[in-house]
C-alpha positions in Angstrom: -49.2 4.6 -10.9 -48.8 1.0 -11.8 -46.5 -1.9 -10.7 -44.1 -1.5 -13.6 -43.2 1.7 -13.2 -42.6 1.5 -9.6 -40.5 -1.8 -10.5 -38.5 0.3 -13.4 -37.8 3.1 -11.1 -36.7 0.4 -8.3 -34.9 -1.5 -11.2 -33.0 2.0 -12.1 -32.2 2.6 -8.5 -30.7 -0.7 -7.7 -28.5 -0.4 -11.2 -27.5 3.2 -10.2 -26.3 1.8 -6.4 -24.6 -1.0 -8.3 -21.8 1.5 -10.8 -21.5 3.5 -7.5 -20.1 0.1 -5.6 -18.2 -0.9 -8.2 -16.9 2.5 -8.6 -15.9 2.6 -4.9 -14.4 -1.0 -4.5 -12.1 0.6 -7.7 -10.7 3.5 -5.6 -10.8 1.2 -2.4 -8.5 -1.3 -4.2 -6.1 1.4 -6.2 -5.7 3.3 -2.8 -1.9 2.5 -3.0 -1.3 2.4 -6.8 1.5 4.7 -7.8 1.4 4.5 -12.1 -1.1 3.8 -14.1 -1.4 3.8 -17.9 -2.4 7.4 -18.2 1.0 8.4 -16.1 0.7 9.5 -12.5 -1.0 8.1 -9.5 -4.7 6.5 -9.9 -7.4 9.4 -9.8 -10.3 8.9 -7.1 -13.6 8.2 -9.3 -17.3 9.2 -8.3 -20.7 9.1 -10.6 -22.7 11.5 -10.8 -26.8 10.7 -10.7 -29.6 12.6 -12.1 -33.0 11.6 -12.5 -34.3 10.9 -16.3 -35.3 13.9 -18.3 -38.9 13.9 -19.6 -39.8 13.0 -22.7 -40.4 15.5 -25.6 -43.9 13.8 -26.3 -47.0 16.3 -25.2 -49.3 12.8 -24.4 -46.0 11.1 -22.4 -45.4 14.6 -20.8 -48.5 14.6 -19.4 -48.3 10.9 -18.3 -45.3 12.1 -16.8 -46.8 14.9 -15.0 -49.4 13.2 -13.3 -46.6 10.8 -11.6 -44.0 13.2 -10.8 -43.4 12.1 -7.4 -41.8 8.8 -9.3 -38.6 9.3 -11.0 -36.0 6.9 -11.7 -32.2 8.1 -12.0 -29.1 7.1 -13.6 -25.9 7.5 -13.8 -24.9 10.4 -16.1 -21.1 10.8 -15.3 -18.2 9.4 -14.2 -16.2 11.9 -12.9 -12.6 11.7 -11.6 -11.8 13.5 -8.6 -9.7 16.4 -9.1 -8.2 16.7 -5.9 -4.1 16.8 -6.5 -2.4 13.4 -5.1 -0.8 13.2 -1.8 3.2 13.3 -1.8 4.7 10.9 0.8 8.2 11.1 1.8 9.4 7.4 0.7 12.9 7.7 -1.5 13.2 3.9 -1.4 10.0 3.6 -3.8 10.3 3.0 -7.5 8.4 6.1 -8.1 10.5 8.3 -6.0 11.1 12.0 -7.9 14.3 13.3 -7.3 13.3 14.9 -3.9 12.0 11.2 -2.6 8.4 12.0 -2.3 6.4 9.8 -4.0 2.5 10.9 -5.5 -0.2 8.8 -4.0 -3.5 8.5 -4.9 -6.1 10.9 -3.0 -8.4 9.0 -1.8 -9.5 8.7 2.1 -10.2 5.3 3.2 -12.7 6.3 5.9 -14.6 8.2 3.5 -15.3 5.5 0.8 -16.3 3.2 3.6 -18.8 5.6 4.5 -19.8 6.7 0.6 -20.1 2.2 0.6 -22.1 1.7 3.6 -24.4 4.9 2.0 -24.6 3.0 -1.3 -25.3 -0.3 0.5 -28.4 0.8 2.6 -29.9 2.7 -0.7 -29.5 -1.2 -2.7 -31.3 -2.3 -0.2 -34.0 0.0 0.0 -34.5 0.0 -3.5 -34.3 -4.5 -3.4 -37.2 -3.8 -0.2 -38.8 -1.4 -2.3 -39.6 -4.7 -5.8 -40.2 -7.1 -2.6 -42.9 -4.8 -1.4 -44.1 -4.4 -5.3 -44.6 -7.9 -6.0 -46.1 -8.9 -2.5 -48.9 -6.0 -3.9 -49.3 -7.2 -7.1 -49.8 -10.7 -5.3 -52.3 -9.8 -3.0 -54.3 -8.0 -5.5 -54.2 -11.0 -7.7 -55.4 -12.6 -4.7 -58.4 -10.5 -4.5 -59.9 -11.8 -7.6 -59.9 -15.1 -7.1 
């Protein structure tokens, strides 16, 4: 295994962690909106990872094959959740029905926090993970002087 590939897999982790924040500071901020363009309440939205598929190429196969404890993923998907909205008894909102329930977005507070916080620590590996690259690639530099 050499540097680069450990720095593309890192590279394609930390991009990965990134659509997954943005994706949950989306839902985090729409947690109370009502109508959206598409009609309805704003649907929950979560990516979906996989790790890269090898290459069809016998010679790259086998490159491949000899490092497959290193994989990078990416984001394949981005799926939106199909869990039915909440009604909430509120006849003075604008998007009452006729019954005065009103159809919220399903999403639970407590668990994007914790989805974020998951996210968060896995950027961070993956940011410790190009640090500790680069101070190996400097020390071996180092050893040929």
């Amino acid at each position: 295994m050499d540097f680069m590939k450990s720095l593309d897999a890192s590279a394609a982790g930390l991009n990965a962690q990134r659509i997954r924040m943005n994706l949950i500071s989306h839902n985090l901020a729409n947690v109370s909106t009502t109508r959206t363009a598409e009609g309805g309440p704003y649907k929950r939205k979560d990516a979906l990872f996989e790790t890269v598929e090898p290459p069809a190429d016998f010679r790259q196969a086998l490159r491949n094959r000899m490092d497959t404890y290193l994989k990078q993923v990416q984001v394949t998907e981005i799926r939106e959740d199909r869990r039915p909205p909440i009604r909430k008894f509120d006849p003075a909102h604008p998007d009452a029905d006729e019954s005065g329930f009103v159809a919220m977005p399903n999403i639970n507070v407590v668990e994007e926090m914790v989805n974020m916080m998951s996210a968060s620590r896995s950027y961070e590996a993956n940011v410790t993970a190009v640090k500790t690259t680069k101070d190996m690639a400097v020390t071996a530099l180092e050893i040929g002087r």
